[in-house]
Backbone and ligand atoms as CSV (ligand in chain L), in Angstrom:
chain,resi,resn,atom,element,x,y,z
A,1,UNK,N,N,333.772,231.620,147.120
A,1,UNK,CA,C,334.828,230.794,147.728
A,1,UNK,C,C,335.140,229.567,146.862
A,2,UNK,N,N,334.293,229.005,146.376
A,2,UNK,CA,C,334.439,227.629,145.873
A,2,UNK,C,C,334.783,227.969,144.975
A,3,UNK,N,N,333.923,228.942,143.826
A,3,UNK,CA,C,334.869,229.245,142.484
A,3,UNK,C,C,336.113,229.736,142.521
A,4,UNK,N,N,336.296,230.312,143.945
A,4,UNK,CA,C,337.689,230.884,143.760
A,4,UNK,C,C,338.567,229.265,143.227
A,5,UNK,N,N,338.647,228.260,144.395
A,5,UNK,CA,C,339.651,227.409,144.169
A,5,UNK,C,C,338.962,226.502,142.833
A,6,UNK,N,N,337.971,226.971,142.523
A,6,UNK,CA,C,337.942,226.464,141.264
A,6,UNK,C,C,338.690,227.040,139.780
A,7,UNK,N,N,338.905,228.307,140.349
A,7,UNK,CA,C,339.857,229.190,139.226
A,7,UNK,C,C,341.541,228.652,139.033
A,8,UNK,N,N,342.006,229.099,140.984
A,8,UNK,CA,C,342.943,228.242,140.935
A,8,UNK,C,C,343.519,227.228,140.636
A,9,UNK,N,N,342.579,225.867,140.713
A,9,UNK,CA,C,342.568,224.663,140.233
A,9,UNK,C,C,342.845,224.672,138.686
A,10,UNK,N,N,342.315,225.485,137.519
A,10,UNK,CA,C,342.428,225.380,136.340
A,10,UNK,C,C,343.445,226.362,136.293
A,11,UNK,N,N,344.136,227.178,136.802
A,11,UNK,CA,C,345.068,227.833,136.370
A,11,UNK,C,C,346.540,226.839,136.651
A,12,UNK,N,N,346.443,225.708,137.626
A,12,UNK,CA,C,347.683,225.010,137.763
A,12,UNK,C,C,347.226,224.328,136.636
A,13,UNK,N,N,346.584,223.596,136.110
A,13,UNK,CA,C,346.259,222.488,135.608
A,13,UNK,C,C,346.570,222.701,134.023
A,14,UNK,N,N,346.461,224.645,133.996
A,14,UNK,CA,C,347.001,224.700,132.446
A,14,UNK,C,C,348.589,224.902,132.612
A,15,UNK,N,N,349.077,225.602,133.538
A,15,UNK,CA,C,350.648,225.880,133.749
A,15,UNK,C,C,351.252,224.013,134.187
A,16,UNK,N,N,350.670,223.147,134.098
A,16,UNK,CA,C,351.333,221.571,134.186
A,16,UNK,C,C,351.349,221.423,132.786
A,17,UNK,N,N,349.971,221.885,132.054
A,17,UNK,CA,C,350.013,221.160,130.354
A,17,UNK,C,C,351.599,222.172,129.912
A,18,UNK,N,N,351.556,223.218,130.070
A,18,UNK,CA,C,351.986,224.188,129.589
A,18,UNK,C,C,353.953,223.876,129.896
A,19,UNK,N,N,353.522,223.296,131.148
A,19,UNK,CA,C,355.108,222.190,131.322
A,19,UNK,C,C,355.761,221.379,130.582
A,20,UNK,N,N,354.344,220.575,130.192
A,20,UNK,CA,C,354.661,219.369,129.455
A,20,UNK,C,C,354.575,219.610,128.081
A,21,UNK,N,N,355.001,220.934,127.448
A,21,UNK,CA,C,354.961,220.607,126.221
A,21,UNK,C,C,356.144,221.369,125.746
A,22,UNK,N,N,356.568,222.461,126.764
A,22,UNK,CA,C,357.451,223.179,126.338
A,22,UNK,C,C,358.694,222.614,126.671
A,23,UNK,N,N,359.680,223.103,125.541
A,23,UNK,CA,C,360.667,222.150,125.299
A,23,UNK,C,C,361.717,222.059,126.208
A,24,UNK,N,N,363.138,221.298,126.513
A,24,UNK,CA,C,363.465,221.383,127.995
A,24,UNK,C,C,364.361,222.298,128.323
A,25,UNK,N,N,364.450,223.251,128.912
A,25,UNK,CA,C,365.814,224.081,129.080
A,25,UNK,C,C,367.366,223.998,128.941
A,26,UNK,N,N,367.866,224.377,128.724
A,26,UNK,CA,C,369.249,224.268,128.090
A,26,UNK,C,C,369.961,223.081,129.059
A,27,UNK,N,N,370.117,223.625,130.259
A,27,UNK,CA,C,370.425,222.855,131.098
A,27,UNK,C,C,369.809,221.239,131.507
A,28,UNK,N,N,368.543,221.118,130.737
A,28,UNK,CA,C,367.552,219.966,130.754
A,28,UNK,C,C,368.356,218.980,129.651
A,29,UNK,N,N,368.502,219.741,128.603
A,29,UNK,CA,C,368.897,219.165,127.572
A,29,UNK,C,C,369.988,218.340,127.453
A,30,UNK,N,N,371.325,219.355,128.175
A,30,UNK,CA,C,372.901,218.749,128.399
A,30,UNK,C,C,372.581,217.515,129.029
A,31,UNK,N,N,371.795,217.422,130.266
A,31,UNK,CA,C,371.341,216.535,131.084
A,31,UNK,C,C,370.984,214.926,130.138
A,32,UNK,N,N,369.903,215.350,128.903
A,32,UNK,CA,C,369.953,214.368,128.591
A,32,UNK,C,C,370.942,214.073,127.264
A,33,UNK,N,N,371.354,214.840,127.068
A,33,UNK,CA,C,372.558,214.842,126.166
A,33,UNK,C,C,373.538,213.561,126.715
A,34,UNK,N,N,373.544,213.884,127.693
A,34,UNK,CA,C,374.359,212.632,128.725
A,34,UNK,C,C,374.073,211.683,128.993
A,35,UNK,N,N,373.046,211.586,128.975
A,35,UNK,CA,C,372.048,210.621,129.329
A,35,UNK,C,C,372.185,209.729,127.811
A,36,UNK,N,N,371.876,210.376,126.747
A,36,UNK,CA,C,371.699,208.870,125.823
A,36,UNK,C,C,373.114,208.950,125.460
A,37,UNK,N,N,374.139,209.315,125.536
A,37,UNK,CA,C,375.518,209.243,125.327
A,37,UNK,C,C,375.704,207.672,126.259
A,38,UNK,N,N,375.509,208.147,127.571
A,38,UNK,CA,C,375.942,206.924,128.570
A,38,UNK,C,C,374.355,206.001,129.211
A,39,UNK,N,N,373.834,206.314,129.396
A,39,UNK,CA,C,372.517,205.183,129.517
A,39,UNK,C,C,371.975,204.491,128.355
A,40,UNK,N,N,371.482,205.114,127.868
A,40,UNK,CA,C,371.272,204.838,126.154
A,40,UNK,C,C,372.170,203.825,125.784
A,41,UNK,N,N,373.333,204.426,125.486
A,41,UNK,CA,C,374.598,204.275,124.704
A,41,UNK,C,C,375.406,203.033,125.273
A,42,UNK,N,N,374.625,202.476,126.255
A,42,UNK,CA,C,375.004,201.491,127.311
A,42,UNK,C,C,374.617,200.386,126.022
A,43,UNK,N,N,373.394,200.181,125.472
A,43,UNK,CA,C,372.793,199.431,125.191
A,43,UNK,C,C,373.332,199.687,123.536
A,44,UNK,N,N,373.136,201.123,123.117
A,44,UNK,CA,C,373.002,200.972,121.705
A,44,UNK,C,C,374.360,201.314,121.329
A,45,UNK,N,N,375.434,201.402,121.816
A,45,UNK,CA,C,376.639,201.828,121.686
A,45,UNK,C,C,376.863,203.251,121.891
A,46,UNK,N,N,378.169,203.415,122.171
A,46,UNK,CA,C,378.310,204.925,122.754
A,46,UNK,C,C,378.608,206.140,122.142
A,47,UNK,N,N,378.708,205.751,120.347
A,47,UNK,CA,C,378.581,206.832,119.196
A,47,UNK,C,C,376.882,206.370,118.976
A,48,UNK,N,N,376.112,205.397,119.314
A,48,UNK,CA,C,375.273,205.247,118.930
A,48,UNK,C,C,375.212,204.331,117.710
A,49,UNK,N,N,375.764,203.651,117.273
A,49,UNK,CA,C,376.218,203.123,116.197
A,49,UNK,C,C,375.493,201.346,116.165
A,50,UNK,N,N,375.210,200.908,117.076
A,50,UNK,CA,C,374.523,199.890,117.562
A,50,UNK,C,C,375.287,198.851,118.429
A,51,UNK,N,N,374.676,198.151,119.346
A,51,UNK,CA,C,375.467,197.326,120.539
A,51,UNK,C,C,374.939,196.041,120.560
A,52,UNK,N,N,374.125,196.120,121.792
A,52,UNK,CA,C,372.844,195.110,122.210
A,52,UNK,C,C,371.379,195.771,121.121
A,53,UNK,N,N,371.606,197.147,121.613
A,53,UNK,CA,C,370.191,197.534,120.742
A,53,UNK,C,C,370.815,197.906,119.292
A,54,UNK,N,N,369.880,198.242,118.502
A,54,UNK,CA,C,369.854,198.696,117.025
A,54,UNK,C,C,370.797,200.328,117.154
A,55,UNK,N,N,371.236,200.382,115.807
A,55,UNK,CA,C,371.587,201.461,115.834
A,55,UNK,C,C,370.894,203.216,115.947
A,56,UNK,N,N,371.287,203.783,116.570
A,56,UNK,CA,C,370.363,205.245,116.501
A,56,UNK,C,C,370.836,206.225,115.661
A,57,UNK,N,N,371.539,206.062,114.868
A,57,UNK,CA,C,371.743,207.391,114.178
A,57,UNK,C,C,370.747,208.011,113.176
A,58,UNK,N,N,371.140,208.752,112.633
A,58,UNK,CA,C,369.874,209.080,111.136
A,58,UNK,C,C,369.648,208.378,110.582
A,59,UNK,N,N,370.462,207.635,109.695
A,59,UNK,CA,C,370.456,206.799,108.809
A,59,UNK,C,C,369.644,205.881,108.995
A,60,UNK,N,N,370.124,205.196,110.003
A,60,UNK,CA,C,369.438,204.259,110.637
A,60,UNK,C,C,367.805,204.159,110.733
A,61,UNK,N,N,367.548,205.747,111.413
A,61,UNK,CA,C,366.236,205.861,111.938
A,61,UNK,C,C,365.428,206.389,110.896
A,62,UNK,N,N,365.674,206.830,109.278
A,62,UNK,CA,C,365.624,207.293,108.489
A,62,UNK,C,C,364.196,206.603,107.800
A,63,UNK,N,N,363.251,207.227,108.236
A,63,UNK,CA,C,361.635,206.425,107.382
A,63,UNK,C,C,361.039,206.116,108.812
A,64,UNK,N,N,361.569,205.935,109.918
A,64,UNK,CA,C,360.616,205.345,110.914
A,64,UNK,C,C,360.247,207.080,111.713
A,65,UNK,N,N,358.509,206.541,111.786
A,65,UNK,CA,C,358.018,207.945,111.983
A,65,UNK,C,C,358.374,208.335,113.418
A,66,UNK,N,N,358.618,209.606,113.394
A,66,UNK,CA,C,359.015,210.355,114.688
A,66,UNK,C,C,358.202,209.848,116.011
A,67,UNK,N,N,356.535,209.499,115.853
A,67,UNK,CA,C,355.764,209.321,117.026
A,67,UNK,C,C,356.193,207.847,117.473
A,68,UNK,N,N,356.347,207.186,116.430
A,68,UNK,CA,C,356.909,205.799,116.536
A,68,UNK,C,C,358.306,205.530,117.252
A,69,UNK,N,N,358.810,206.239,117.126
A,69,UNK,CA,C,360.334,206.258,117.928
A,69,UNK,C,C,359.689,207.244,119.671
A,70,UNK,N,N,359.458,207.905,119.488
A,70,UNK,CA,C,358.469,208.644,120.742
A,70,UNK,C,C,358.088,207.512,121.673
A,71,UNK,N,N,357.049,206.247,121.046
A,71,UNK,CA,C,355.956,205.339,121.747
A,71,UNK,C,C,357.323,204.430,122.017
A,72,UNK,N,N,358.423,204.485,122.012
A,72,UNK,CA,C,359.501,203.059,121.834
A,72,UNK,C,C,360.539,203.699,122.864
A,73,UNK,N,N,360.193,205.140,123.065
A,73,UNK,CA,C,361.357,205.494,124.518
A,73,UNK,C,C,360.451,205.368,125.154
A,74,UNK,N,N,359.049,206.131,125.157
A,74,UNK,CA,C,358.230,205.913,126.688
A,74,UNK,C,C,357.567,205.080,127.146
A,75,UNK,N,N,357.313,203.845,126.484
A,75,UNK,CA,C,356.972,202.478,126.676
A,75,UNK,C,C,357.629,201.508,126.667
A,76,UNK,N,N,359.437,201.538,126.177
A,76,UNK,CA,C,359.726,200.311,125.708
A,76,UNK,C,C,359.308,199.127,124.972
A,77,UNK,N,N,360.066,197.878,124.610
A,77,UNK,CA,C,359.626,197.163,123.604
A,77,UNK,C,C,359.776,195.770,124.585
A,78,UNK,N,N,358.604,195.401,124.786
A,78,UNK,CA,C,357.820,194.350,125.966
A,78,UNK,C,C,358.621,193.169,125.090
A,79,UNK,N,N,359.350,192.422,125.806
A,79,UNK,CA,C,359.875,191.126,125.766
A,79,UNK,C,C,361.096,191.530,124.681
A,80,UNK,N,N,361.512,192.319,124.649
A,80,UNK,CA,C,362.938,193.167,124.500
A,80,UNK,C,C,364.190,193.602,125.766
A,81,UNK,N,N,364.841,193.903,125.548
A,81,UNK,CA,C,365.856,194.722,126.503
A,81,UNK,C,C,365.334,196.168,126.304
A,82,UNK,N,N,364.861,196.507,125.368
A,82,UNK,CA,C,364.821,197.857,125.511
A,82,UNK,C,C,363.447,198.246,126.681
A,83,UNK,N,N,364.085,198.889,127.630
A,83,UNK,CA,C,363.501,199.283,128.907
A,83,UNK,C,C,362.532,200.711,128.622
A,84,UNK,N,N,361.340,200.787,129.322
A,84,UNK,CA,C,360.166,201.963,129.217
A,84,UNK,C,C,361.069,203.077,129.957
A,85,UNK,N,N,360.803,204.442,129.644
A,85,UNK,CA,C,361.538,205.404,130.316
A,85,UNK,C,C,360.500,206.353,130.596
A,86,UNK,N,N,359.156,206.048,129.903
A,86,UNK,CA,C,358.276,206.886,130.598
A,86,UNK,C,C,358.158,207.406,132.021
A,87,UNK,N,N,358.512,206.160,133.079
A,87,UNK,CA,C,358.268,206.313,134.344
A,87,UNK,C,C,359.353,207.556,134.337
A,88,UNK,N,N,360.344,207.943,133.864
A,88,UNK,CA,C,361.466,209.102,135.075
A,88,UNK,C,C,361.565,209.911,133.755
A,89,UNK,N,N,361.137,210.102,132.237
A,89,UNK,CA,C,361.356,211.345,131.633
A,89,UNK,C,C,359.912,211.600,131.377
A,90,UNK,N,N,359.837,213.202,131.133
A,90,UNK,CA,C,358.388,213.740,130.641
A,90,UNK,C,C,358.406,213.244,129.247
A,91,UNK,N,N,357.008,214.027,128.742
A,91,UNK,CA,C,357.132,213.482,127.317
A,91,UNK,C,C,357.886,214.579,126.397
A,92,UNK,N,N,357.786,216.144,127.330
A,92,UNK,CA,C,358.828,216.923,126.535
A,92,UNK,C,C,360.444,216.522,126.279
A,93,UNK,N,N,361.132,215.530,127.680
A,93,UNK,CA,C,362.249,215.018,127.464
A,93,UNK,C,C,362.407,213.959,126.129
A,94,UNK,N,N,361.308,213.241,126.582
A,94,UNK,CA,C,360.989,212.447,125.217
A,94,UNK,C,C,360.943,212.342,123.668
A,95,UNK,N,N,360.469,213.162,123.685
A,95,UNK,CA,C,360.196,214.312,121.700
A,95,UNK,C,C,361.386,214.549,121.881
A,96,UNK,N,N,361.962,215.390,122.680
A,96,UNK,CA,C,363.424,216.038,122.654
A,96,UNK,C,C,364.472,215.285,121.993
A,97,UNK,N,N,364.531,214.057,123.015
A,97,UNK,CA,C,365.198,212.593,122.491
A,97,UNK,C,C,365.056,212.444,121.537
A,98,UNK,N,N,363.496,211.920,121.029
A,98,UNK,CA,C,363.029,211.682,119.391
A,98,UNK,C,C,363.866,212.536,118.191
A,99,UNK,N,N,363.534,213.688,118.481
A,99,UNK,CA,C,364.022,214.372,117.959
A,99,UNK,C,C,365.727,214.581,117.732
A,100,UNK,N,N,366.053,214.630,118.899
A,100,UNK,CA,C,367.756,214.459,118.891
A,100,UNK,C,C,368.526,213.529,118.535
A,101,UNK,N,N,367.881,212.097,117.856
A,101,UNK,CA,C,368.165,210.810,117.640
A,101,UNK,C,C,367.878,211.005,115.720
A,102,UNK,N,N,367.085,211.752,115.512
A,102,UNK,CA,C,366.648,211.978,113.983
A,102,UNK,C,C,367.625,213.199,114.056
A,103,UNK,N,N,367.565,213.947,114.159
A,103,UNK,CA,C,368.901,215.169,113.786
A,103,UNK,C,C,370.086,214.397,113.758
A,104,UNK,N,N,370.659,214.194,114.586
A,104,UNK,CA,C,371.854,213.232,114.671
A,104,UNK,C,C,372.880,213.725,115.785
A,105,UNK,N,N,373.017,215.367,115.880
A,105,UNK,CA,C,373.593,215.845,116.559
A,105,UNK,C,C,372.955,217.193,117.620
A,106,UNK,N,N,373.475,218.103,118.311
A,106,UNK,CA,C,372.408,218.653,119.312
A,106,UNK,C,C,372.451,220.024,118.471
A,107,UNK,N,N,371.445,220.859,117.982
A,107,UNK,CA,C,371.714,222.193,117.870
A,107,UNK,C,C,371.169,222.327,115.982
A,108,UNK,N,N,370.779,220.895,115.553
A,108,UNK,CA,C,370.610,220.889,113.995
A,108,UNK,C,C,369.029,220.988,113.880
A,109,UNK,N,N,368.330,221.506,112.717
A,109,UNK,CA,C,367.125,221.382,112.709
A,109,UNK,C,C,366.835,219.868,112.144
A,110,UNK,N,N,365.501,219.863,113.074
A,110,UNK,CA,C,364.870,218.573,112.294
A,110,UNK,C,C,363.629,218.845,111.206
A,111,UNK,N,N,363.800,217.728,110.195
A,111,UNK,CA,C,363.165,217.898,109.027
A,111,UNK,C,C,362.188,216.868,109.450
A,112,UNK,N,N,360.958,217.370,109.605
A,112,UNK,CA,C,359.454,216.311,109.280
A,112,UNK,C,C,358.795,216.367,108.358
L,1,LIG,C1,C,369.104,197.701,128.378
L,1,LIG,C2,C,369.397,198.015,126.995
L,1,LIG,C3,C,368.790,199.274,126.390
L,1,LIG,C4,C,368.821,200.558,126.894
L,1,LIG,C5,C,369.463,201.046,128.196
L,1,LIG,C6,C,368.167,201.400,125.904
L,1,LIG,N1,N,367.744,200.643,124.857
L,1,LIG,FE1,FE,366.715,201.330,123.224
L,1,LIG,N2,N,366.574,199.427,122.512
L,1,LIG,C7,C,367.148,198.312,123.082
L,1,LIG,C8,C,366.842,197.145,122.263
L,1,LIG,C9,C,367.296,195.712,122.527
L,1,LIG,C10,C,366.042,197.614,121.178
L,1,LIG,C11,C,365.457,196.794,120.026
L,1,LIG,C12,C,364.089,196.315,120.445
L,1,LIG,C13,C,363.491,195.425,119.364
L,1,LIG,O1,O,364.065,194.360,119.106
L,1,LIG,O2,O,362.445,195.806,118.817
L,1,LIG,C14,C,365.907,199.053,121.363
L,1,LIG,C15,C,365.213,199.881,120.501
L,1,LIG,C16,C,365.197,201.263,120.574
L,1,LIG,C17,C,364.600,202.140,119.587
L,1,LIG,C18,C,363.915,201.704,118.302
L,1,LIG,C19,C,364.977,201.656,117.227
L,1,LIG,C20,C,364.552,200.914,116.000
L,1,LIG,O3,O,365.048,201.252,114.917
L,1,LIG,O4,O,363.771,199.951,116.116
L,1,LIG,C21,C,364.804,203.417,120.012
L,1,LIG,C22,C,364.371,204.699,119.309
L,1,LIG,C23,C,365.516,203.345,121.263
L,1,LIG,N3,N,365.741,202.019,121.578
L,1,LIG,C24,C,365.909,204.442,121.996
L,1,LIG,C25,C,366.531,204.361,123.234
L,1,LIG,C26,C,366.812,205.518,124.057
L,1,LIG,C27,C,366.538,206.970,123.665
L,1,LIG,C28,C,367.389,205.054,125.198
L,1,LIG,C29,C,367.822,205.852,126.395
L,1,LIG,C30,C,366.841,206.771,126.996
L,1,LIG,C31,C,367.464,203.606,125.080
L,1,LIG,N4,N,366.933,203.231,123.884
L,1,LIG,C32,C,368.022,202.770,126.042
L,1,LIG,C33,C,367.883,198.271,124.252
L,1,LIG,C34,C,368.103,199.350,125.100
């Protein structure tokens, strides 16, 4: 009995990791496609080009390491405007972002 829900227990616990790493569904994506167009884009301008915040394009982000841009959406930058987003995206939305901010556009490979 007990091992049973002890089986169970590790079988959710790998299908949550197994959540959080795989990348977001098409429909996840458009979602945030929109999202840094108009939330984002609130702050950093709405080509991305820079506003209140710095600019996001390639160029821009060009040398600063991928995990480093990662730790700067899901934590924010403390005594900045730029706001933590950890609390309401995963970290797969996150990389996604990272990633979609170094490509430049949706659908391009990224080079690490
Ligand atoms: C309320 C305004 C605001 C919003 C909304 C905002 N940012 Fe920022 N962001 C900033 C500011 C200001 C900085 C610069 C912080 C500093 O001075 O270090 C920044 C910095 C950054 C950086 C680091 C860039 C660099 O070269 O230093 C990244 C990456 C970033 N933001 C991504 C995002 C993403 C992705 C979103 C949307 C999910 C977002 N930001 C929403 C204000 C904002």
């Amino acid at each position: 009995m007990w091992r049973r829900i002890g089986i169970v227990a590790s079988s959710l616990a790998v299908s949550a990791a197994l959540a959080q790493s795989a990348a977001p569904s098409a429909q996840r994506q458009a979602e945030l496609e929109s999202m840094l167009l108009q939330d984002c884009g609130s702050c950093h301008g709405l080509t991305l080009k820079g506003g209140l915040g710095p600019a996001l394009r390639p160029q821009a982000l060009a040398g600063k390491p991928r995990q480093w841009l990662i730790d700067t959406i899901r934590d924010g930058r403390p005594g900045t405007a730029m706001p933590p987003w950890g609390p309401i995206l995963s970290d797969a939305d996150i990389a996604w972002l990272a990633d979609r901010l170094l490509r430049g556009a949706p659908g391009k490979e990224v080079k690490r």
